[in-house]
C-alpha positions in Angstrom: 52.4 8.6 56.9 50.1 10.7 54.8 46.7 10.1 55.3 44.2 11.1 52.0 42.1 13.2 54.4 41.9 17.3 55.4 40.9 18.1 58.9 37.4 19.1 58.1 36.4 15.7 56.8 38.4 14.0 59.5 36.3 15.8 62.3 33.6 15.4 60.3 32.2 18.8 60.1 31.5 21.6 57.2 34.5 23.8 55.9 31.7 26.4 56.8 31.1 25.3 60.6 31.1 27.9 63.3 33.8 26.9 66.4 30.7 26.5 68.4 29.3 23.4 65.7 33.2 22.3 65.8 33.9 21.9 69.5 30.0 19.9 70.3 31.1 17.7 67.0 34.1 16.8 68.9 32.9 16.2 71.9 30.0 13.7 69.9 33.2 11.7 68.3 34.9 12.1 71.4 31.9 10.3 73.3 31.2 7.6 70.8 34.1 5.6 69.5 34.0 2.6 66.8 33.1 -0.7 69.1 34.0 -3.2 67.2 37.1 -4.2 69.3 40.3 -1.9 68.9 42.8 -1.7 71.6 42.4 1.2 74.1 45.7 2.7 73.0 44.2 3.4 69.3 41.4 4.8 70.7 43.0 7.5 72.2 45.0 7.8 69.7 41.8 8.9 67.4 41.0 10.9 70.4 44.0 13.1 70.4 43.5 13.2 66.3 40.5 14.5 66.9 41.4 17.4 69.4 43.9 18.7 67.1 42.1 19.1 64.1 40.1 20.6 66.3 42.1 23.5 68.0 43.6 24.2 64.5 40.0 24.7 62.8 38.9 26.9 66.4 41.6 29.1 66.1 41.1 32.0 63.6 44.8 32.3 62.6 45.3 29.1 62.1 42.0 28.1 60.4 42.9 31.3 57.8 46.1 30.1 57.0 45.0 26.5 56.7 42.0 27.5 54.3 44.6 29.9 52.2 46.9 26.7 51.7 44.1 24.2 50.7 43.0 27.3 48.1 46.7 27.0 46.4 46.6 23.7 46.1 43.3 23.4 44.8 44.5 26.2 42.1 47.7 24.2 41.6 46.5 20.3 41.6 42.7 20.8 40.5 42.9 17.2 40.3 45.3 16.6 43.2 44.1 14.5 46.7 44.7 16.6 50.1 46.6 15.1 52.8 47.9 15.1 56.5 51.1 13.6 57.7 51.1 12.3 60.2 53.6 10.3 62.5 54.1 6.4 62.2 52.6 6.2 66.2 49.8 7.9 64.9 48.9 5.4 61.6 46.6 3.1 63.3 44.4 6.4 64.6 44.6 8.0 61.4 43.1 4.7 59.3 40.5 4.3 61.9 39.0 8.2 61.3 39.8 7.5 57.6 37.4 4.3 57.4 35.0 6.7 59.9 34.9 9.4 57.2 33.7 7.0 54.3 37.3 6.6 53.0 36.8 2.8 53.2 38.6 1.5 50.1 41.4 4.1 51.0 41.3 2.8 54.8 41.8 -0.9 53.3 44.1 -0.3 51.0 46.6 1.6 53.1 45.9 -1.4 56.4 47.0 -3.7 54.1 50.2 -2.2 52.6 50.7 -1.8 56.9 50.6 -5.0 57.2 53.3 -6.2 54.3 56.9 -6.7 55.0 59.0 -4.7 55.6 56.8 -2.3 57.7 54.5 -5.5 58.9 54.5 -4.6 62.8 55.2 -6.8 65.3 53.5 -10.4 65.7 51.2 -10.5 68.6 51.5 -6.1 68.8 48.1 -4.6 69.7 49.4 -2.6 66.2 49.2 -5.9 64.4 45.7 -6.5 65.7 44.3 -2.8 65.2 45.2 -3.3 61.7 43.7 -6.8 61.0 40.5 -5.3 62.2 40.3 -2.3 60.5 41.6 -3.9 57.1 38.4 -6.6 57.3 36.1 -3.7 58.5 37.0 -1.5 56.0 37.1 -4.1 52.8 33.1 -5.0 53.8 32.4 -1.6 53.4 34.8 -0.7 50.3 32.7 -4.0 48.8 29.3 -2.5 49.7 30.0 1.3 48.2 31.5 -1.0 44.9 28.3 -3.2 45.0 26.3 0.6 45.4 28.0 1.6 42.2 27.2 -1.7 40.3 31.0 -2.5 40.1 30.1 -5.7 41.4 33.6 -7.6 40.1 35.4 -4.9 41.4 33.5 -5.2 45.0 34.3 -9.2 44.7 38.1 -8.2 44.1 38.4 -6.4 47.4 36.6 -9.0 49.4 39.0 -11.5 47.8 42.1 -9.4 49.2 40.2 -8.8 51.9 40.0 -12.6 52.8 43.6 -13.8 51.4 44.9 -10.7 54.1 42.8 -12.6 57.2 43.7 -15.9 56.4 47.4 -14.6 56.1 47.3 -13.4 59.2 45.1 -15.8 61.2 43.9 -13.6 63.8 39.9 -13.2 62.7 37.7 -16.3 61.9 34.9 -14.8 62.4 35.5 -11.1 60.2 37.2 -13.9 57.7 33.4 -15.8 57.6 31.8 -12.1 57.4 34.1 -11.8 54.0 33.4 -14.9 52.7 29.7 -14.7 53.1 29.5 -11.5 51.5 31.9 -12.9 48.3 29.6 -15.7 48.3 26.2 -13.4 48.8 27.6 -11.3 45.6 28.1 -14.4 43.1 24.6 -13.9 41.0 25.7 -10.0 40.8 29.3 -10.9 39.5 28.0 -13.3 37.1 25.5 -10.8 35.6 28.4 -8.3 35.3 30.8 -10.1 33.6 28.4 -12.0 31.4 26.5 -8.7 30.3 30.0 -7.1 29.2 31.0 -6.6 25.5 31.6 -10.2 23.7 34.8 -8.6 23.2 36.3 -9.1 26.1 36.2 -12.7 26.3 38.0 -13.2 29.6 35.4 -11.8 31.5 32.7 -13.8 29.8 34.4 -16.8 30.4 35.1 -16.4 34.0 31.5 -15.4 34.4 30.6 -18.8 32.8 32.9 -20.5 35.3 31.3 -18.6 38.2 28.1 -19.7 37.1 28.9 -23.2 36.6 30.5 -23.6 40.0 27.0 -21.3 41.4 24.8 -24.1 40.0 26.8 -26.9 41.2 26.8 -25.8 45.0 23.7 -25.3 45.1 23.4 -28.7 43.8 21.1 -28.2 40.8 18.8 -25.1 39.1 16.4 -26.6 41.9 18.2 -26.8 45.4 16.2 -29.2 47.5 16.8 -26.4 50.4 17.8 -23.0 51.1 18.4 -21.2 54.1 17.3 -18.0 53.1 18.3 -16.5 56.2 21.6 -16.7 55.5 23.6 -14.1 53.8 25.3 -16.2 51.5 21.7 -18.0 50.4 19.7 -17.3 47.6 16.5 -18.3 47.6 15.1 -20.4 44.9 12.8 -17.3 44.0 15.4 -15.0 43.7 17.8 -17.8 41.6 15.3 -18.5 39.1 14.9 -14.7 39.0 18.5 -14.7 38.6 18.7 -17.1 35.8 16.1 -15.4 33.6 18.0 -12.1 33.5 21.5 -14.0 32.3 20.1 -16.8 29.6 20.1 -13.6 27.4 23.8 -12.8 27.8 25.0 -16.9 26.9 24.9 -18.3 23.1 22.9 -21.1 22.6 25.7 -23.2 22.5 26.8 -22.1 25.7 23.7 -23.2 27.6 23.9 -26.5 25.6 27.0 -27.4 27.4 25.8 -25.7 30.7 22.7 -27.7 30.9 24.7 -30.9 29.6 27.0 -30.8 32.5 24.5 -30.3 34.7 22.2 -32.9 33.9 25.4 -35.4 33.6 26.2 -33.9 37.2 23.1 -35.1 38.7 20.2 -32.0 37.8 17.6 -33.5 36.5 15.7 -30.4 35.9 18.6 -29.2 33.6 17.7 -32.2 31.1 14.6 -30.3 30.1 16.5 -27.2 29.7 18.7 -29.4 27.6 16.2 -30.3 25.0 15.1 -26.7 24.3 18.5 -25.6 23.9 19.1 -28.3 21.0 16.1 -27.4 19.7 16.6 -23.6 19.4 20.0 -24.4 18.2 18.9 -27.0 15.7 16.2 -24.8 14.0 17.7 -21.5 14.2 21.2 -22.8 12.5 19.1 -25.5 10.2 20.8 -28.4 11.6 18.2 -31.3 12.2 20.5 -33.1 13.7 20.4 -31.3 17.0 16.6 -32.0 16.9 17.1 -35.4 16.9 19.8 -35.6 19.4 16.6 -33.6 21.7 14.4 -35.9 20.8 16.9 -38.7 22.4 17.7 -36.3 25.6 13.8 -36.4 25.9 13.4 -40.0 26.3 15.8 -39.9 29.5 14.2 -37.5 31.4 12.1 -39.1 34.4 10.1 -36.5 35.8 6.2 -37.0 36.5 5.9 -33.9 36.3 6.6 -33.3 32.7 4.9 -34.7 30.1 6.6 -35.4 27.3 4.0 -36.1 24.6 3.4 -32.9 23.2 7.7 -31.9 22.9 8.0 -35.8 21.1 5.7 -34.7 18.8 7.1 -31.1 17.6 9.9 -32.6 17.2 8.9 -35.4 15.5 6.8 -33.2 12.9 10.2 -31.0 12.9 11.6 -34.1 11.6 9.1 -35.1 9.3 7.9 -37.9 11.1 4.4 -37.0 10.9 3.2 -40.9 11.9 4.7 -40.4 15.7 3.9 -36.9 16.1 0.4 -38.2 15.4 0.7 -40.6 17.6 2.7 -38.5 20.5 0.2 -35.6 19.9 -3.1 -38.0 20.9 -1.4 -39.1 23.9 -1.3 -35.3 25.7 -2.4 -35.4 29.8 -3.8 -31.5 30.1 -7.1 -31.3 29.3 -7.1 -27.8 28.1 -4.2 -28.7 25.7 -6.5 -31.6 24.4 -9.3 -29.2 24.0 -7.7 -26.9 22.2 -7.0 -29.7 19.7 -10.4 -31.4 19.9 -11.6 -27.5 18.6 -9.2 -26.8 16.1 -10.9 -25.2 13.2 -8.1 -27.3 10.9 -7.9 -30.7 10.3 -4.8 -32.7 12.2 -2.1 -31.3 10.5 -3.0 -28.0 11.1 -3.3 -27.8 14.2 0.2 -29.7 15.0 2.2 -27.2 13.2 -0.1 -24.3 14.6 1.0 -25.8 18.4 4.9 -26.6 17.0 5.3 -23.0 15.7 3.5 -21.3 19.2 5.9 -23.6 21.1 9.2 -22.5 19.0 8.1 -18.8 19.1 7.2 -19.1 23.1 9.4 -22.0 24.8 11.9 -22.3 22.6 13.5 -20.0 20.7 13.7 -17.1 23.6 16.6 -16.5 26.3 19.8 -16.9 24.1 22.0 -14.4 23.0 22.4 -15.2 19.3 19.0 -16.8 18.2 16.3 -14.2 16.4 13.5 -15.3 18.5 10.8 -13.0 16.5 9.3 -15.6 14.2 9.6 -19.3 13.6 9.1 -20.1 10.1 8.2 -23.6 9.5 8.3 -22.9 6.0 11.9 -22.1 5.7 12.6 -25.1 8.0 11.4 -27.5 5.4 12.8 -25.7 2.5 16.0 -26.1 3.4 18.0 -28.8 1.2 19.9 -29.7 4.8 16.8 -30.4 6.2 15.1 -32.2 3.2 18.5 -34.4 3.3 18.6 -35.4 6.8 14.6 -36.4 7.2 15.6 -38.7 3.8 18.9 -40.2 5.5 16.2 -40.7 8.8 13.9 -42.4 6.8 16.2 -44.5 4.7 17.5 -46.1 7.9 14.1 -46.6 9.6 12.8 -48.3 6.7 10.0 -46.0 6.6 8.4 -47.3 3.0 6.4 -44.3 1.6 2.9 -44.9 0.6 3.4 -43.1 -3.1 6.2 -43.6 -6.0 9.9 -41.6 -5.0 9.2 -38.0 -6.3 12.6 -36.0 -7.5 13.5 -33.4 -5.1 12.2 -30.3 -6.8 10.1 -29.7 -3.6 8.5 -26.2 -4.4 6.0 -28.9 -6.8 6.7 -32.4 -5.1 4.2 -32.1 -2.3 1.7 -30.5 -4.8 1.4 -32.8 -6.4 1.3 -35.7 -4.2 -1.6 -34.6 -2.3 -3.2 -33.8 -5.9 -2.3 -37.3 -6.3 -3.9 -38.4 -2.9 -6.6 -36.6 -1.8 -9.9 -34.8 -3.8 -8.6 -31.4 -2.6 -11.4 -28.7 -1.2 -11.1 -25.4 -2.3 -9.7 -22.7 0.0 -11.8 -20.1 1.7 -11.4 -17.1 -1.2 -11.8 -14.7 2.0 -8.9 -15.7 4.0 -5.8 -13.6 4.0 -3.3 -15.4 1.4 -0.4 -15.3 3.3 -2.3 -17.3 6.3 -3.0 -19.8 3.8 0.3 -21.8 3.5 0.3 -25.3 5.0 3.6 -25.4 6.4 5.6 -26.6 3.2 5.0 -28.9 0.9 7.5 -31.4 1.9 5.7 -31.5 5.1 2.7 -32.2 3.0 4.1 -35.1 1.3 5.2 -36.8 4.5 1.2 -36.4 5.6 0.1 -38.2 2.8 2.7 -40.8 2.9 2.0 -41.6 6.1 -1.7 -40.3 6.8 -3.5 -40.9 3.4 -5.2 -44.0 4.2 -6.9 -43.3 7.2 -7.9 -39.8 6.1 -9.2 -41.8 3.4 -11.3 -44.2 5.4 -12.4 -41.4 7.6 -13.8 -39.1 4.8 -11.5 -36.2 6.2 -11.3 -33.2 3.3 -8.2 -32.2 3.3 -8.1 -28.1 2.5 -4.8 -28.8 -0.2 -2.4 -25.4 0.2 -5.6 -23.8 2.3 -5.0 -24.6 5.5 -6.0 -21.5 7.1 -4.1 -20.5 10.6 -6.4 -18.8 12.9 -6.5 -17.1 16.6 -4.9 -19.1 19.4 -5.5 -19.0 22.6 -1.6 -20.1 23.9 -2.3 -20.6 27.2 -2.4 -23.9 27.2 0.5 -24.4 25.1 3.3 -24.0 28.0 4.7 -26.5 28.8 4.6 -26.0 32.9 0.9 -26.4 32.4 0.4 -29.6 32.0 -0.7 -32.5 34.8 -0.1 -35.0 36.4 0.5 -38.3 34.9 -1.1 -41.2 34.0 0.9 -44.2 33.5 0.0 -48.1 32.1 1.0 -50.1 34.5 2.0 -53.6 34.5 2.3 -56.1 37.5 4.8 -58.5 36.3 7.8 -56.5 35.5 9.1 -59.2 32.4 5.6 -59.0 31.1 5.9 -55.4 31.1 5.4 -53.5 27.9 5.3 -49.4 26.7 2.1 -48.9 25.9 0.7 -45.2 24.5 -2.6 -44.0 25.4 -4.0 -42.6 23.0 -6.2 -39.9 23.3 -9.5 -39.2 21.6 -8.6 -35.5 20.8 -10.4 -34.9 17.8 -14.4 -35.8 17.0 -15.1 -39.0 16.5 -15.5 -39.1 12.5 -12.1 -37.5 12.6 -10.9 -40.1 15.0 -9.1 -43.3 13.8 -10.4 -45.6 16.0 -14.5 -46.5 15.1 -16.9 -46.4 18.0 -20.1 -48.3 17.2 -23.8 -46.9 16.7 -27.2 -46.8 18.0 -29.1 -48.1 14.7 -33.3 -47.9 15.4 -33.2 -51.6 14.6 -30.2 -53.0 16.4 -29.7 -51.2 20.1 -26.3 -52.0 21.7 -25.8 -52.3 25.3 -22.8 -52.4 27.6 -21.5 -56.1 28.9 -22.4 -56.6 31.9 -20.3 -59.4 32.6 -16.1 -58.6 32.6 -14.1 -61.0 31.0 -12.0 -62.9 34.0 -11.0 -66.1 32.0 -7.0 -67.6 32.0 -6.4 -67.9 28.4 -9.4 -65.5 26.1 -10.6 -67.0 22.9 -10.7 -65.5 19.6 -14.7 -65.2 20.6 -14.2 -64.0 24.0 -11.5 -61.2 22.9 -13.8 -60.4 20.2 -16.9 -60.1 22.2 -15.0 -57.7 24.4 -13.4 -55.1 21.3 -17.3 -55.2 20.4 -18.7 -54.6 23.8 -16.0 -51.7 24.2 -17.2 -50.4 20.5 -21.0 -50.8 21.8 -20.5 -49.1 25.1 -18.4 -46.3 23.6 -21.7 -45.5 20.9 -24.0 -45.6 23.8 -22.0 -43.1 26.0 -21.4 -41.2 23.1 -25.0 -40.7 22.2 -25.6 -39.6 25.8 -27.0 -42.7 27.2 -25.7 -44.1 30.3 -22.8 -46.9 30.0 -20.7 -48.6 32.0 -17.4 -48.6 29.8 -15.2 -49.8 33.0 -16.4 -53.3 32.2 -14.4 -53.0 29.5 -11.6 -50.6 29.3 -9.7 -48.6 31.7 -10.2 -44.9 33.2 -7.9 -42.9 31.0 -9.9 -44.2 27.6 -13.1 -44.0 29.7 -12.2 -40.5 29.7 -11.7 -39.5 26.5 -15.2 -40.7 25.8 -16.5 -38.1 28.3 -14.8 -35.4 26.8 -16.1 -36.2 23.2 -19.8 -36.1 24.6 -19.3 -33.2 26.8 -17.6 -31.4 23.2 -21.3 -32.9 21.0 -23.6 -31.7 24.4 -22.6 -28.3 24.6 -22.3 -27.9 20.4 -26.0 -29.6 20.3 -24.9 -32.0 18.4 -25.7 -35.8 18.3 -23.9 -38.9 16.8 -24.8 -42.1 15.2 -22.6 -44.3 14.6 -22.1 -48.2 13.6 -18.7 -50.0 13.8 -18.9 -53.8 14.2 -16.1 -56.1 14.6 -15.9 -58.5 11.3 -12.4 -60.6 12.0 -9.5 -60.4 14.8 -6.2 -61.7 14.6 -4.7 -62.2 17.7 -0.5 -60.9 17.4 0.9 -61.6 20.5 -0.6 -63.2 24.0 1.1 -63.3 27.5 0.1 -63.5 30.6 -0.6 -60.5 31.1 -1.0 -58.7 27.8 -2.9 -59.4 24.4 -2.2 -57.3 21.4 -4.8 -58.2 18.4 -5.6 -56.7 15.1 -9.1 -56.2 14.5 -11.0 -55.3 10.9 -13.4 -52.9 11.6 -17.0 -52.2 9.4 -17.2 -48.6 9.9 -19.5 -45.5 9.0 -21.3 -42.5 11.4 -23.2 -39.5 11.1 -23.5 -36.1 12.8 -26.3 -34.1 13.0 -27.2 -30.9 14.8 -29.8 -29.9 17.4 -32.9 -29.7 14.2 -31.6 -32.9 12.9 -29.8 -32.0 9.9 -27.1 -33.8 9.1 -23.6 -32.3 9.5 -21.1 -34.7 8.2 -21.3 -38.5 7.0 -19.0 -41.0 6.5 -19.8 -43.6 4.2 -19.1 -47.5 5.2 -16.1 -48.2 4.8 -13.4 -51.3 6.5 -10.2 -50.6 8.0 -8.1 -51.9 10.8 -7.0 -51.2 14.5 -4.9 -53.0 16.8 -5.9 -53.3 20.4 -3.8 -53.5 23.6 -5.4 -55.5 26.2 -3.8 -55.9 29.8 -5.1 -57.5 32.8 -5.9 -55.8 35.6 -6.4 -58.1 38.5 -8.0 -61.4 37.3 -10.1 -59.0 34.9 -9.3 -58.3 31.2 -9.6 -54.6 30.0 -9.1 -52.2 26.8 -5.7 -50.8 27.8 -4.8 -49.5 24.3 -5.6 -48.7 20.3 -3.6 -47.8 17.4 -4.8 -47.2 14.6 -3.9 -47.9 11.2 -1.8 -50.4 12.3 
């Protein structure tokens, strides 16, 4: 056979080595020979190799004439491979000092072609099993100087031979396991290779996509409940999430879509989340709403009480001109930092949804695909777009949401304009604010706020800025989703009584809130009830007495005396009252306020559940630390409906919506 080797390389020694450095090298390979389990007759076969390179690179004669020879063909074939033939007895030998001298992928491929018809050697030969061996040994290593290289599909390639060879021949489990583990250990780095490639070359990408699919699915989810990290073929959940940050940049948006779909469908529930941002970067980069709201669904089938999805409802329910539900999603948020940031906005409501709905495109969103501009999300072109403006129509023409103002024509650029001209006594913009910091994401999104909002910003004395809502610094932090906590859920005891109810959050002051707490007048003190409300069946007067003592109990906490609100509400909305005084302490601010129940209507009673409407006398005022006053709301009546659930034999404040 002729073996790709010269007989410097072979023994291992410099073309410049003394006969001296020659003869101790030999005697060193001589001494220690590969233990890794070939027969004894190989092994002297490498032994006798070794000796007569040897002797021929001792003697001077022959080591001139050798050098002269290798200088010819060097002249002759600059690009040509030296050789040495050597006898069929000798090939086993000859592979083995090839693999030695790093010639691994040679030493593989050569074992192999040994090892094919018609030269196969005997079954059960020792010739047989010195080439089984040395084929396995020598595709691990050909794999590893691959994977050195990055040529990480080519390194895969060989192990596959590598392992189709040993299950051919059935002689090595356990070098067939080492393969296999290896292949396996090497799946994130094939994927990366193949994925990264040119979109051009659309076989690799697609067999990338396949690896990864079948990666994710072994592992049983983008969250394996456990790794051995020990072992070779593992990877860790650190190093897969690692993994999966570098390659999200090298797949469309569309291919994560139907990733993260399968996945989900497949049993990964963590994929589901994954889910909605993908339709969501898809919807608003390409315009089409309609992926939004197919999101929006996904959302509402995720069970994870780790997530909370309150704050993703309500992007994408301002995204989709819903402004009533994002209202409503965006008062029901559990991180308290995320509810601060609200409560300190600078803007009114609006504002600050579309300021948190455009930091959450630009951070959570839009990132990690390979076709979406992630550099800006630009609410304004979002709702200038005719697809957009048709799709939130066709949404509200089947909900049967009835707008509050006469149907406009749909020249938008002046529609909104001039419905919140219609709506509102508009306050003039700050004249030292940057104009293009100015815009209120898009008229049409203004017009949906007033159809839906107008009234209660009405009650409430709110000023709405018109065009001038100013966008300011924001602290995004808190705006990640991973932030937020742990959950708390309304919970009912008989399951067919059982009802969704939203907790809404005070997140804003309270003259900017909907719901009324009442006052401290000089002449008329309020005090908490002392006495819960246990009775069967509640009367108009008993319900009412408990909205009031809720109202009552709320103004005295509020003002910063001490109350006792768990008489008559439960800890999440007992709460939200803290917060609101902590906000007024540390501002120096104080509040008084009157509200005062005048009528309740009582909508639906079960066992275990009351739902009432209430009409509300209503009117407050804030003043600072030297008693000037702030802001005033003049009285004014309104309604809220009230959720009340009991807990025990007791009855409670479980809920409020106002508006309603």
């Amino acid at each position: 056979m002729d073996l790709p080797i010269d007989h410097f390389r072979l023994l291992g020694v410099s073309p410049s080595a003394e006969p001296e450095a020659i003869l101790r090298r030999l005697q060193t390979r001589c001494d220690s020979p590969p233990d890794q389990g070939f027969t004894h007759e190989a092994l002297l076969q490498r032994a006798d190799l070794l000796r007569r390179s040897a002797d021929l690179l001792t003697d001077p004669s022959d080591r001139a004439d050798y050098e002269a020879a290798l200088l010819r063909l060097s002249e002759s074939h600059p690009n040509g491979t030296v050789g040495l033939d050597l006898p069929t007895s000798s090939e086993v030998a000859g592979l083995i000092l090839l693999w030695e001298a790093h010639g691994a992928v040679e030493a593989f491929q050569l074992a192999r072609q040994g090892l094919q018809p018609p030269q196969a050697p005997a079954l059960g030969s020792g010739r047989e099993a010195d080439l089984t061996l040395l084929a396995a040994l020598a595709c691990r290593d050909a794999a590893l100087e691959e994977q050195d290289q990055r040529r990480y599909e080519s390194a895969a390639q060989l192990l596959i031979d590598g392992i189709q060879l040993q299950q051919r021949m059935g002689k090595l489990p356990d070098q067939q396991r080492l393969l296999e583990d290896a292949l396996q250990a090497l799946t994130p780095f094939r994927i990366l290779d193949l994925l990264s490639r040119d979109l051009g070359d659309q076989d690799s990408h697609q067999r990338g996509l396949t690896l990864l699919d079948e990666l994710v699915v072994a592992r049983g989810g983008l969250e394996a409940a456990e790794v051995d990290g020990d072992h070779q073929g593992s990877l860790t959940q650190a190093d897969f999430e690692s993994f999966f940050h570098q390659i999200r940049r090298f797949l469309t948006v569309q291919e994560q879509i139907d990733l993260f779909s399968r996945w989900f469908e497949g049993g990964a529930a963590d994929a589901g989340f994954l889910t909605v941002l993908a339709l969501t970067a898809a919807g608003f980069s390409r315009r089409k709403p309609e992926f939004l709201e197919q999101a929006r669904e996904r959302i509402q089938t995720l069970a994870n009480a780790d997530l909370d999805p309150m704050p993703l409802m309500g992007c994408l329910d301002l995204l989709l001109g819903n402004v009533k539900d994002a209202e409503r999603h965006f008062a029901v948020l559990r991180d308290a930092d995320l509810q601060a940031w609200f409560l300190n906005h600078p803007g009114d409501r609006l504002a600050a949804q579309c300021e948190y709905c455009r930091a959450w495109l630009e951070r959570d969103v839009l990132p990690g695909y390979r076709d979406v501009d992630a550099s800006v999300a630009d609410l304004d072109a979002w709702f200038a777009d005719r697809d957009v403006q048709g799709y939130v129509d066709r949404l509200d023409r089947k909900a049967s949401r009835q707008p509050l103002t006469e149907e406009m024509p749909l020249d938008w650029s002046t529609a909104g304009t001039a419905s919140l001209d219609s709506s509102f006594d508009l306050g003039e913009p700050d004249p030292d604010a940057e104009s293009e910091d100015l815009a209120v994401p898009l008229p049409f999104l203004q017009q949906r706020w007033v159809r839906s909002a107008a009234a209660a910003l009405a009650l409430l004395g709110i000023a709405v800025g018109g065009l001038a809502l100013v966008r300011r610094n924001l602290d995004y932090a808190p705006l990640v989703p991973e932030t937020i906590s742990e959950t708390t859920e309304v919970e009912e005891k008989d399951v067919e009584e059982k009802d969704v109810e939203e907790q809404i959050v005070d997140v804003f002051p309270s003259r900017s809130a909907d719901e009324p707490v009442a006052s401290l007048k000089p002449a008329l003190r309020p005090s908490a009830p002392s006495k819960p409300l246990v009775s069967d069946a509640p009367t108009e007067a008993e319900l009412q007495a408990l909205v009031q003592g809720w109202l009552d109990a709320k103004a005295l906490a509020l003002s910063g005396q001490p109350a006792d609100l768990s008489v008559v509400a439960r800890d999440p909305l007992l709460k939200r009252v803290e917060r609101e005084r902590a906000v007024d302490a540390a501002a120096g601010r104080s509040k008084s306020i009157d509200a005062s129940i005048t009528s309740i209507e009582v909508l639906d009673r079960k066992p275990l559940r009351i739902e009432l409407r209430a009409q509300v006398a209503y009117s407050d005022r804030l003043q600072g630390a030297d008693g000037a006053v702030i802001e005033e709301t003049a009285p004014s009546d309104f309604s809220v409906t009230y959720v009340l659930g009991r807990d025990g034999t007791q009855w409670r404040l479980h809920d409020y919506m106002p508006g309603s």
